[in-house]
C-alpha positions as CSV (number, residue, x, y, z in Angstrom):
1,X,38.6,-43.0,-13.5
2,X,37.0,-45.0,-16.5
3,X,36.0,-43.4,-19.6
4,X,32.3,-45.2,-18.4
5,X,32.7,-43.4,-15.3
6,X,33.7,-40.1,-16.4
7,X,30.5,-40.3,-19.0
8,X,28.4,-40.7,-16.8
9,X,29.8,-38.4,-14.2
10,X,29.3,-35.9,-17.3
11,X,25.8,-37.3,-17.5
12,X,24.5,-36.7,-14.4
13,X,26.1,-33.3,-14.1
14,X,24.1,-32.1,-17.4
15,X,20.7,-33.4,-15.7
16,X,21.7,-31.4,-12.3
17,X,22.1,-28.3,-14.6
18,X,19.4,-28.9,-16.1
19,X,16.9,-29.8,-13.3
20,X,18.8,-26.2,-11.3
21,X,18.2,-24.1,-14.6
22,X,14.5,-24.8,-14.4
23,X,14.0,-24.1,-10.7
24,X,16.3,-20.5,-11.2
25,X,13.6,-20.1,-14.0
26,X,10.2,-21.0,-12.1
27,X,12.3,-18.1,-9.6
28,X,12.1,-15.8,-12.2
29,X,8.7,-16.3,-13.3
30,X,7.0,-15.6,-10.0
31,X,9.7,-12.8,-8.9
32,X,6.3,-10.5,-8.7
33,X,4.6,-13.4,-6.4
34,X,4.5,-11.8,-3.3
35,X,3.2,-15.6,-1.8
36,X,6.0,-17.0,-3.7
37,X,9.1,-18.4,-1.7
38,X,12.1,-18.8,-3.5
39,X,13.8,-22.1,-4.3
40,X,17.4,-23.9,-4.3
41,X,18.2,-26.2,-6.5
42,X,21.0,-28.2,-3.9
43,X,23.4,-30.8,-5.2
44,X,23.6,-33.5,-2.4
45,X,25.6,-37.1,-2.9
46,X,23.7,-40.5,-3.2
47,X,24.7,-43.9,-3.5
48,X,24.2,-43.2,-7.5
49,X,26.2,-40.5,-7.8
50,X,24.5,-36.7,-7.0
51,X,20.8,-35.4,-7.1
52,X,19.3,-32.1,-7.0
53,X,17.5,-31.2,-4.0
54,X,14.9,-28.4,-3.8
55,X,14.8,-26.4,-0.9
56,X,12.8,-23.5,0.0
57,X,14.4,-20.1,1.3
58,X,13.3,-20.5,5.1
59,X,11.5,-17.5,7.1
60,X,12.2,-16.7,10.9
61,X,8.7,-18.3,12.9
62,X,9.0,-15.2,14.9
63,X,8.9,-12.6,12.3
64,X,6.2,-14.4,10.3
65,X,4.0,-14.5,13.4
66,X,4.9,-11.2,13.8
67,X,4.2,-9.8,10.3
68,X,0.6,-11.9,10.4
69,X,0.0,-9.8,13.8
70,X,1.0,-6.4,12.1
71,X,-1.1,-7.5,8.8
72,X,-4.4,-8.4,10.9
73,X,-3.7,-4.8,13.0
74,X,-3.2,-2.7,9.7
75,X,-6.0,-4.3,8.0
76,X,-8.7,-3.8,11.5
77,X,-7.3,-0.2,11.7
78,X,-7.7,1.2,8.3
79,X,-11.1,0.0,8.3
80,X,-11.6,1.4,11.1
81,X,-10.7,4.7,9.6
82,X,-12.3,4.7,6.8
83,X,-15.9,3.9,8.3
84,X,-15.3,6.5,10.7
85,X,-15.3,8.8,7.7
86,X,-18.0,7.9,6.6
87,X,-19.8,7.9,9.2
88,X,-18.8,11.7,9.6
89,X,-19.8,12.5,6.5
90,X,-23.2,11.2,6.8
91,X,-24.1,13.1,9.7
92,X,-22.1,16.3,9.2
93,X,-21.5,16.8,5.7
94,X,-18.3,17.4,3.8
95,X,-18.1,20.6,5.6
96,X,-19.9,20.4,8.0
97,X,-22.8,22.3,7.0
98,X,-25.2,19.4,8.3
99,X,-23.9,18.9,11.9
100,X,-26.4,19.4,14.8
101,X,-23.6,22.0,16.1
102,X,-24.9,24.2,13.0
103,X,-28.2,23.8,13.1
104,X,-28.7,24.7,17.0
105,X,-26.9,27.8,15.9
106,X,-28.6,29.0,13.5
107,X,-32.0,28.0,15.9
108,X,-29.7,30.1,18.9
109,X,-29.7,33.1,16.7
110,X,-32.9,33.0,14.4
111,X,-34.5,33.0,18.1
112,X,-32.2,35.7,19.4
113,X,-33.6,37.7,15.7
114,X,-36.9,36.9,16.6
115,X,-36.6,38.0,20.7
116,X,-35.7,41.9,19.2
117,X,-39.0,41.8,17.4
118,X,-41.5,39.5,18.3
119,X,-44.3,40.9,16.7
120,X,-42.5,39.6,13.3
121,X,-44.6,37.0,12.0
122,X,-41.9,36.3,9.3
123,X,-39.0,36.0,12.0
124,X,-41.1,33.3,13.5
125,X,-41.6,31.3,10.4
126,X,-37.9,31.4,10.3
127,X,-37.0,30.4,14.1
128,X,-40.0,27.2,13.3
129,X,-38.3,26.6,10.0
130,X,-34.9,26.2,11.8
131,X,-36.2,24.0,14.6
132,X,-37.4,21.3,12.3
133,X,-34.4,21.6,10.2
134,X,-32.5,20.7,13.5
135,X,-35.5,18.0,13.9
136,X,-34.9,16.3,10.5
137,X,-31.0,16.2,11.2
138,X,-31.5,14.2,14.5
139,X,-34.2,12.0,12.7
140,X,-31.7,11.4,9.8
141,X,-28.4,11.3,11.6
142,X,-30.0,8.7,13.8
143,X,-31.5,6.7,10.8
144,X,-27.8,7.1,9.1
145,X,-26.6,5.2,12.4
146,X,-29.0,2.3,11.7
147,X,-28.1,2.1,7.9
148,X,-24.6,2.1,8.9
149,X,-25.2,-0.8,11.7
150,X,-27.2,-2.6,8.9
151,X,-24.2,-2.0,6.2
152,X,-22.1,-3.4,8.9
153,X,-24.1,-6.9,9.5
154,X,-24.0,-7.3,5.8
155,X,-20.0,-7.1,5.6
156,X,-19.9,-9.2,8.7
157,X,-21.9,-11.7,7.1
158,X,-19.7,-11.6,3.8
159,X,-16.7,-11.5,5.5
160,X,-17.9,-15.0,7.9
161,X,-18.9,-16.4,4.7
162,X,-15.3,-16.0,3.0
163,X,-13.8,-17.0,5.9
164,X,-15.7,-20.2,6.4
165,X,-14.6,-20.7,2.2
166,X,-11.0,-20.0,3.1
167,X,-10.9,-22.7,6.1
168,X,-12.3,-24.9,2.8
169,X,-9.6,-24.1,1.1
170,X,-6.9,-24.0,3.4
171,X,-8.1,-28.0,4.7
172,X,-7.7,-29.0,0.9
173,X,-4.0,-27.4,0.7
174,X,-3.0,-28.7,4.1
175,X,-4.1,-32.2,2.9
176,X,-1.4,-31.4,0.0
177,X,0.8,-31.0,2.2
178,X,0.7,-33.4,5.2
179,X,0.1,-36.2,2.0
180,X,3.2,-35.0,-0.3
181,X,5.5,-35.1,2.7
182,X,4.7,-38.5,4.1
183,X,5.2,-39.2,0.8
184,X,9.1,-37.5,0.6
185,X,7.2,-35.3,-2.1
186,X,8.4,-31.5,-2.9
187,X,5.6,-29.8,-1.2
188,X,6.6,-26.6,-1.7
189,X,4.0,-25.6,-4.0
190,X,1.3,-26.8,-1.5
191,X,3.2,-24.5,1.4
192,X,2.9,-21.7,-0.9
193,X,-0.5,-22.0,-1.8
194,X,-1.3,-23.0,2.4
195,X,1.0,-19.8,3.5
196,X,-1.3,-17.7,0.3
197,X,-4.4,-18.5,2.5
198,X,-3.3,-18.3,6.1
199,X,-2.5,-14.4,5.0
200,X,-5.8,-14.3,3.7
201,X,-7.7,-15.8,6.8
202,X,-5.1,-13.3,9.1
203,X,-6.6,-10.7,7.7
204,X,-10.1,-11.5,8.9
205,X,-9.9,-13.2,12.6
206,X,-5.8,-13.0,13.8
207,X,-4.5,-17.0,14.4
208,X,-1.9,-18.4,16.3
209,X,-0.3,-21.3,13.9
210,X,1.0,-24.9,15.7
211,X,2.4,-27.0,13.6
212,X,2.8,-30.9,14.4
213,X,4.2,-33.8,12.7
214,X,4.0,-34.1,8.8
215,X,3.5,-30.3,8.2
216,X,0.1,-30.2,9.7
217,X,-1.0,-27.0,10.8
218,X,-3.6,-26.2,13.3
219,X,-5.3,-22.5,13.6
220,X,-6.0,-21.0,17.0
221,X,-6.9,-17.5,17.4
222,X,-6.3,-14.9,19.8
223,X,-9.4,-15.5,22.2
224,X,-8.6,-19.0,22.5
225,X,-11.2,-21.0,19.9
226,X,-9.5,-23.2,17.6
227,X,-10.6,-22.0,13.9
228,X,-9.1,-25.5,12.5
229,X,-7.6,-28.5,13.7
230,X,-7.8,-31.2,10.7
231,X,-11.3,-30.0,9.9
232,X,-12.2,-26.6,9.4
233,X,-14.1,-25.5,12.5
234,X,-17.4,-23.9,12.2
235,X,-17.9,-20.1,11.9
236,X,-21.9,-18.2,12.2
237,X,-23.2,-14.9,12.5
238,X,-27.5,-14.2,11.9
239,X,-27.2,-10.8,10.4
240,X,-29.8,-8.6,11.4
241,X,-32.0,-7.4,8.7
242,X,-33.1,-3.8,10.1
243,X,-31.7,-1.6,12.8
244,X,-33.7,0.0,14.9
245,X,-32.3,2.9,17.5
246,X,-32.1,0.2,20.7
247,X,-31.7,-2.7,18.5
248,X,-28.5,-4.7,19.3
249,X,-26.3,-6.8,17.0
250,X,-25.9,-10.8,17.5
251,X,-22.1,-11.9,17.9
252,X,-20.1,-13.9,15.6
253,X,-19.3,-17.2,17.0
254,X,-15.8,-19.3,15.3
255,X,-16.6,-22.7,17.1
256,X,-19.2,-21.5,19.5
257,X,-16.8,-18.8,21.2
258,X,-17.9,-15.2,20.2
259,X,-15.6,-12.6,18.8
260,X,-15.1,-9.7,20.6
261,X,-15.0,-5.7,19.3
262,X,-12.2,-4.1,19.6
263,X,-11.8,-0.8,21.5
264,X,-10.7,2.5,21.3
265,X,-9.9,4.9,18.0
266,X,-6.4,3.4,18.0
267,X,-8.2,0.2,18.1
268,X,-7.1,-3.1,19.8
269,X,-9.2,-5.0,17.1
270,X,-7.3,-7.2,15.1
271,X,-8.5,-8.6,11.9
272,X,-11.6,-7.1,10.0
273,X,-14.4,-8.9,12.2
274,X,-13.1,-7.6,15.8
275,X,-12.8,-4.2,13.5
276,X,-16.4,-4.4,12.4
277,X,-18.0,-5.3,15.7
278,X,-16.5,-2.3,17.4
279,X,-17.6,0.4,14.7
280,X,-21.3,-1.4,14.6
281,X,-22.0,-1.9,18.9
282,X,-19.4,0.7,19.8
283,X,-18.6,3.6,17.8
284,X,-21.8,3.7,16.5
285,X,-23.5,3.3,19.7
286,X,-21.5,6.2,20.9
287,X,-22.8,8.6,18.2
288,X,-26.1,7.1,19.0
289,X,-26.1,8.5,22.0
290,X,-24.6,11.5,21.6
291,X,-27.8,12.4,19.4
292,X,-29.3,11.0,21.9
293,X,-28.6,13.8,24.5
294,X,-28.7,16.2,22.7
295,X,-32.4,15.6,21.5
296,X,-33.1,15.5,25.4
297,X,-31.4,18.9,25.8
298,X,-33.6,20.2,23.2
299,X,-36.8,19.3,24.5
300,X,-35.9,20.0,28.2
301,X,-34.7,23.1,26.9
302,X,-37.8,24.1,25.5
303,X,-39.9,22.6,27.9
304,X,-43.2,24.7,28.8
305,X,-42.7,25.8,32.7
306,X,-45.8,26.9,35.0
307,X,-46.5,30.6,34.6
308,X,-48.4,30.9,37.7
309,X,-45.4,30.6,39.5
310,X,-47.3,27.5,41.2
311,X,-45.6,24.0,41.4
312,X,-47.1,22.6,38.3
313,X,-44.2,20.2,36.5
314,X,-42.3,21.5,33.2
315,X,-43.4,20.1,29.8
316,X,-42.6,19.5,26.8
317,X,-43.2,22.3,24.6
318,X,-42.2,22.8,21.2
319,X,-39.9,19.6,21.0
320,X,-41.7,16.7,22.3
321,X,-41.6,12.7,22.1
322,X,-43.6,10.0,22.3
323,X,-43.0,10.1,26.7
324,X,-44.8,13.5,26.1
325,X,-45.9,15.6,27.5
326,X,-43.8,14.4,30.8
327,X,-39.7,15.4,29.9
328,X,-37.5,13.0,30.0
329,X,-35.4,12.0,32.8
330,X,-32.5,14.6,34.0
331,X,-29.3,13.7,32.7
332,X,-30.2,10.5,32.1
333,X,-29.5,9.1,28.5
334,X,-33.0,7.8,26.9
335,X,-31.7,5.1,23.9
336,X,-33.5,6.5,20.3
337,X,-34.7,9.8,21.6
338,X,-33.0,11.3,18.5
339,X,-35.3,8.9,16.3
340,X,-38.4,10.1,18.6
341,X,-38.3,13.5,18.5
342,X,-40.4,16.0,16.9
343,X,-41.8,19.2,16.6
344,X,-45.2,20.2,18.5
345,X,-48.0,20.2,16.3
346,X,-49.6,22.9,18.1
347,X,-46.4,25.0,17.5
348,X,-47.0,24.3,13.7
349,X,-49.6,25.9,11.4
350,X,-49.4,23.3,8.9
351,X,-50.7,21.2,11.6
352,X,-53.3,23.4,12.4
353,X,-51.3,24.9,15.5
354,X,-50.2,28.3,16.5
355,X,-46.7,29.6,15.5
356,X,-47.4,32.6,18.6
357,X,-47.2,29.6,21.4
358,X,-43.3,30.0,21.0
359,X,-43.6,33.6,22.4
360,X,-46.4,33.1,24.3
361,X,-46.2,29.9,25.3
362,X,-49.7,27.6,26.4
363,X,-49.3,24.8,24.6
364,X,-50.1,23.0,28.2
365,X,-53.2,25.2,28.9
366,X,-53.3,28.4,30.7
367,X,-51.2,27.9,33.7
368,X,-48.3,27.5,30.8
369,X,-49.3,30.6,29.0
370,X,-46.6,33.5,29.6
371,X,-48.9,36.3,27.5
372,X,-52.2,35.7,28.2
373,X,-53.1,38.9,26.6
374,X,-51.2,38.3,23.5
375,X,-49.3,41.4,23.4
376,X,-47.2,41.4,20.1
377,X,-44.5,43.1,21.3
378,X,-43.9,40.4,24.3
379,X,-40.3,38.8,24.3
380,X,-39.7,37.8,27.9
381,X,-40.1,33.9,26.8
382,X,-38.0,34.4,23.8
383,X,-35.3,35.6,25.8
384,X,-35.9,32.8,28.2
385,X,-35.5,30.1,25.6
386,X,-32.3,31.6,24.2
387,X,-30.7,31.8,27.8
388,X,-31.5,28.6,28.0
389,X,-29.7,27.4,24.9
390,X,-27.0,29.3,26.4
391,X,-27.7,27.5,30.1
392,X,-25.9,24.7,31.4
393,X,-27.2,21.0,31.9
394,X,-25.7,17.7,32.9
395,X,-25.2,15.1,30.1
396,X,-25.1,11.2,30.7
397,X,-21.5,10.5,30.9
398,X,-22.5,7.2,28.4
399,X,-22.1,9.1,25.9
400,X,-18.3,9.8,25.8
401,X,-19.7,13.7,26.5
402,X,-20.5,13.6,30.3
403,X,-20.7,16.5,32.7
404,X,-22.5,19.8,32.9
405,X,-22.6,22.5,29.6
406,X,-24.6,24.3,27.4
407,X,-26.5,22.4,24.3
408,X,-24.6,24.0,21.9
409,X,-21.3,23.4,23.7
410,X,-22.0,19.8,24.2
411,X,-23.1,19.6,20.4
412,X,-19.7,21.1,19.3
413,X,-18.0,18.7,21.5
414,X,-19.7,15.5,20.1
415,X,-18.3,17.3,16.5
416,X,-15.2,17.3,18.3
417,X,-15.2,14.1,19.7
418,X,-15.6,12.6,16.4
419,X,-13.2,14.7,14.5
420,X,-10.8,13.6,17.5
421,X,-11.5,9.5,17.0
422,X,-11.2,10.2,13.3
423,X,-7.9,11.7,13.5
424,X,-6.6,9.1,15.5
425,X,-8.0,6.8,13.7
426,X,-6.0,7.6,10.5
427,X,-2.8,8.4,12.5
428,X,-2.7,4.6,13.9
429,X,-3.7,3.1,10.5
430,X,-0.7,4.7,9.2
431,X,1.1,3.3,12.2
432,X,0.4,0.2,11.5
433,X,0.7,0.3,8.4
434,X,3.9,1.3,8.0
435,X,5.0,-1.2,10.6
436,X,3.3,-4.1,8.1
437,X,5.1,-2.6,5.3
438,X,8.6,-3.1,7.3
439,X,8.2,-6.5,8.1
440,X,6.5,-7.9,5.1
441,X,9.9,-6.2,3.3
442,X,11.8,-7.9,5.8
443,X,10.3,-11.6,4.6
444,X,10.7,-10.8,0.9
445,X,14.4,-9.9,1.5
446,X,14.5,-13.6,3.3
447,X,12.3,-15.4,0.9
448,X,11.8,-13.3,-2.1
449,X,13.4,-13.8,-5.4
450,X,16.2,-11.1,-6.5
451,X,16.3,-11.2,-10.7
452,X,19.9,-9.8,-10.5
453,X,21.2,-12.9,-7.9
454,X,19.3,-15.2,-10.2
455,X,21.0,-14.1,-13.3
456,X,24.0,-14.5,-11.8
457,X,23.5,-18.2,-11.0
458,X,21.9,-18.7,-14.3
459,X,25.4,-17.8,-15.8
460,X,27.3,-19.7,-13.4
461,X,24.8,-23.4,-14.3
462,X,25.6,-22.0,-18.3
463,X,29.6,-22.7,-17.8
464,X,28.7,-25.7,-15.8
465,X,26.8,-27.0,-18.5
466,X,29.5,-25.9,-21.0
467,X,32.1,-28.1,-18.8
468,X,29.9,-31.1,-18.6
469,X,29.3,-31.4,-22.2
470,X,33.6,-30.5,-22.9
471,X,33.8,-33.7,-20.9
472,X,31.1,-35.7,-23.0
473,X,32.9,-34.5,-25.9
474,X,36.1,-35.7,-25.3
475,X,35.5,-38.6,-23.7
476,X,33.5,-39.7,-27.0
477,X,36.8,-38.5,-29.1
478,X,38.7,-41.0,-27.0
479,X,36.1,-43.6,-27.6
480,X,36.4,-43.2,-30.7
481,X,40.4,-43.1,-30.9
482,X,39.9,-46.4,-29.0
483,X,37.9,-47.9,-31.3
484,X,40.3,-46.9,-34.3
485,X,43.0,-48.3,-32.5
486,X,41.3,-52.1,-31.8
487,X,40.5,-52.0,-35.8
């Protein structure tokens, strides 16, 4: 070999060292990047000698598709979750001090207090007092439902609107790449930032990913719709502004297909909108109805019945609705009947009614009047609207709840079913979670950046650049013994 040669073998060696010291430092700097894939600075051999390559550490297709899958699943199930909490809390308390289960209790046994001595105008007050307590909690736990249907359109309309920003962005960064590797360009960057928003959109809708020639990527989710294919496609929802009981939501539509709810409190939703249209047209219809029935069972439970022991119909007594004074329909769910009820005005001496009709009974007239002479030591329709607190009745099975039970069983039940979806709610997100967790470590061990193995290299490329520039240094000494020797 030359001394020419042998300088410039030298030469080329410090620029690969140099060009593989600066990609082992961009490693380092973005060792905390979670959307950062390592790269390899690899010597290959040209026609002019060697070049540095830049590779990117590769990830298996099937355990990316599979970690999107678990991140879209984790994400969709801890919301889940947590709205489910919420949504307890708002209509049962922290402790439950606010459920419908505790207020039909203390109603049970404020009337059971009152039945021992109705002459007790006090006790009465008290077993009034109680029944529109239990009034304002169905009126509030249903108007809670709407809120929470409303707060639900509004992240539904933020979350469209960031996902129609993120197809934006993602078009621009595919462009980057598709462009820089026609071009032979290093694209990695590009695929980085790409990869960086393909999580992002995953956690929203859940997308299948093609890829064709030049690094394009095209975006099809689960229900079939294609969210982009060169052009982002276009994504819409019209929030609705206020909830009403038997108001229902619009859908979202991602290129004119609508996304569908997910079911169950170990959902099948994937990605935050499927998550969100379950809790807002399912869940929260559920608990909708459940206040629902139990509304009905109050005022069918109070319900007026002819004293004459003729075949004049039950009504409403000292619960009634706007259907009044004709009860509603048995075991039939009636949609916003928590929303409707009320108490009797004529029960109500604030009103200007009588607080004696609920021992006496008469708000219907005289055939509905069980102590015509007023007697103030009369309990027999007391007792009678405690046993039939106690009494069975058949409950729409819509509701989750169906079948034949007391009120106050079925009222601890809908507690219970909540508690229940709650529960299993926050087992699965920790489920899926977990599973996330396993195989997003799985990708960093394939992709990440390990400080300690890049150290390592960076003292390895130290001695090679020590060896390069020995050789520069004594091919010039022989130069330069050359060039003594020809003087």
């Amino acid at each position: 070999m030359s001394l020419t040669s042998a300088l410039q073998t030298a030469q080329n060696s410090l620029f690969n060292v140099t060009r593989q010291t600066s990609i082992v430092s961009r490693n380092v700097t973005n060792a905390g990047n979670e959307n950062y894939t390592r790269r390899q600075g690899v010597v290959e051999s040209s026609g002019l000698g060697s070049r540095v390559v830049v590779i990117r550490n590769g990830v298996d297709s099937q355990l990316s598709a599979a970690s999107m899958e678990a991140l879209a699943e984790s994400k969709a199930q801890s919301l889940i979750s947590d709205r489910l909490d919420q949504l307890s809390i708002s209509i049962n308390g922290l402790d439950g001090s606010t459920s419908l289960s505790q207020g039909l209790t203390e109603l049970h046994n404020s009337l059971q207090t009152y039945s021992a001595e109705p002459s007790n105008g006090l006790l009465a007050q008290v077993a009034l007092q109680n029944a529109t307590d239990l009034v304002n909690s169905l009126n509030n736990a249903s108007g809670s439902i709407q809120t929470f249907k409303t707060s639900m359109d509004v992240e539904l309309k933020y979350e469209v609107t960031k996902l129609n920003q993120l197809l934006s962005e993602f078009h621009a960064a595919n462009g980057d790449v598709t462009s820089g590797t026609r071009a032979g360009r290093d694209v990695s960057d590009a695929l980085d930032q790409r990869n960086a928003l393909l999580k992002q959109i995953t956690e929203i809708v859940p997308v299948n990913v093609l890829t064709r020639e030049g690094n394009d990527a095209v975006l099809v989710t689960k229900g079939g719709a294609t969210l982009f294919e060169t052009v982002p496609r276009t994504v819409t929802f019209d929030p609705v502004p206020v909830y009403g009981p038997t108001t229902t939501g619009n859908p979202i539509r991602i290129d004119g297909v609508p996304v569908l709810g997910g079911t169950g409190a170990n959902t099948t939703a994937s990605g935050t909108l499927s998550a969100m249209i379950q809790l807002r047209d399912d869940s929260g219809a559920t608990i909708q109805s459940q206040l629902d029935e139990v509304a009905r069972g109050l005022i069918t439970a109070f319900a007026e019945t002819d004293a004459t022991g003729g075949a004049l119909p039950s009504l409403a007594g000292l619960f009634t609705y706007s259907g009044a004074p004709a009860l509603p329909p048995t075991g039939v769910l009636l949609p916003g009947l928590a929303s409707d009820i009320s108490i009797n005005p004529q029960f109500d001496p604030a009103q200007g009614g009588n607080i004696n009709l609920l021992r006496d009974g008469g708000a219907n007239g005289a055939a509905y009047t069980h102590n015509p002479s007023g007697a103030a030591s009369y309990s027999d329709h007391l007792i009678s609207l405690v046993q039939s607190l106690d009494g069975t009745t058949d409950f729409d099975g819509q509701s989750e709840i169906g079948g034949s039970m007391s009120l106050l069983t079925y009222a601890a039940q809908s507690i219970g079913w909540l508690d229940g979806q709650r529960s299993e709610a926050t087992q699965a997100a920790a489920t899926k979670d977990s599973l996330h967790a396993r195989l997003a470590e799985k990708i960093s061990n394939q992709t990440g950046v390990n400080i300690d193995e890049e150290m390592a290299l960076l003292l390895q490329l130290e001695h090679s650049y020590e060896a390069s520039a020995r050789v520069i240094s004594t091919v010039d000494e022989m130069l330069a013994t050359l060039m003594s020797v020809v003087r």
